[in-house]
N, C-alpha and C positions, 0 to 999 in steps of 0.2 A: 306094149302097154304105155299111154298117155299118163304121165304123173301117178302113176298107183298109188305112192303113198302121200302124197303132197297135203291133203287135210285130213290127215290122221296126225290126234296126239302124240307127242314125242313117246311116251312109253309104248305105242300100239307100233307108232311108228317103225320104230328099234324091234322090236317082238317079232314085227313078221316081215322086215328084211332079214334077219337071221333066217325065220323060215324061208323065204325065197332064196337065198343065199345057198341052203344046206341042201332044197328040193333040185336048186338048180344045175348043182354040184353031182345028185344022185342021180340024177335022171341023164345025165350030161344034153340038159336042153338046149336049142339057142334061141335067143330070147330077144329081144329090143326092147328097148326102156326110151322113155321119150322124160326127160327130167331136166329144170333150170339149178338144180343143187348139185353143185360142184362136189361136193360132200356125199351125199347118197350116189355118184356116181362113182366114184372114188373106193366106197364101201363095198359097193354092189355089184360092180362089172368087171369084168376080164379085159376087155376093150373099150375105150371112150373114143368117141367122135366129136369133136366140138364143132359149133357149128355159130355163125355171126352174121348178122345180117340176111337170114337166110342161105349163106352159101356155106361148104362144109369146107373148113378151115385147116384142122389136122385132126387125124387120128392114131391112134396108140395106147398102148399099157399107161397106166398109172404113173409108173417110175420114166417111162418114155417121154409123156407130157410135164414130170416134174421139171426135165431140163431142158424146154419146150424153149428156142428161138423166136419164135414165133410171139410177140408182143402182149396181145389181148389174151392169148391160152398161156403166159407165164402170170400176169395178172392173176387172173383165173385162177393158180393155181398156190396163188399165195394166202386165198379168202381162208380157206381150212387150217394155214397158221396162225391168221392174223386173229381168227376168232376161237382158238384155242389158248392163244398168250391172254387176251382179254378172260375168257373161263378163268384160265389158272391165279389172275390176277387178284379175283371175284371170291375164288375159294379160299375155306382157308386152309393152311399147313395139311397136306395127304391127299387133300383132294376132294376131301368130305364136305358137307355140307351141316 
């Protein structure tokens, strides 16, 4: 799948990677997802591949690329904090809006 959900509304968005998420779980399918969000990769896959400049850089778990050596995929992998602190900054008190 090329970007499935890339211009889908955040709420559509969120709605049916859960559905993919649960179908993919039940069916035990294997799937390829082709996505530039660090984030919906993160949510949605069992295995990442990153890939740079066309060439394939490293691959692994979630937790395996968090402690990633590897320069550009530790970058990479600091985007889903750095725009979680700015969220939380944004909200107020619990989270709510």
């Amino acid at each position: 799948m090329d970007e499935p959900f890339g211009a889908l509304d955040p709420l559509t968005r969120d709605a049916l990677g859960n559905d993919y998420r649960a179908l993919h779980e039940r069916l035990k399918l294997t799937t390829v997802m082709i996505t530039h969000d660090i984030t919906e990769a993160l949510l949605l896959a069992d295995r990442i591949a990153v890939m740079r400049s066309g060439r394939l850089i490293e691959v692994g778990t979630a937790a395996e690329l968090a402690v990633s050596r590897e320069p550009y995929v530790a970058e990479l992998m600091t985007t889903p904090r750095r725009q979680a602190a700015r969220l939380a900054a944004l909200l107020p008190e619990g989270g709510a809006a």
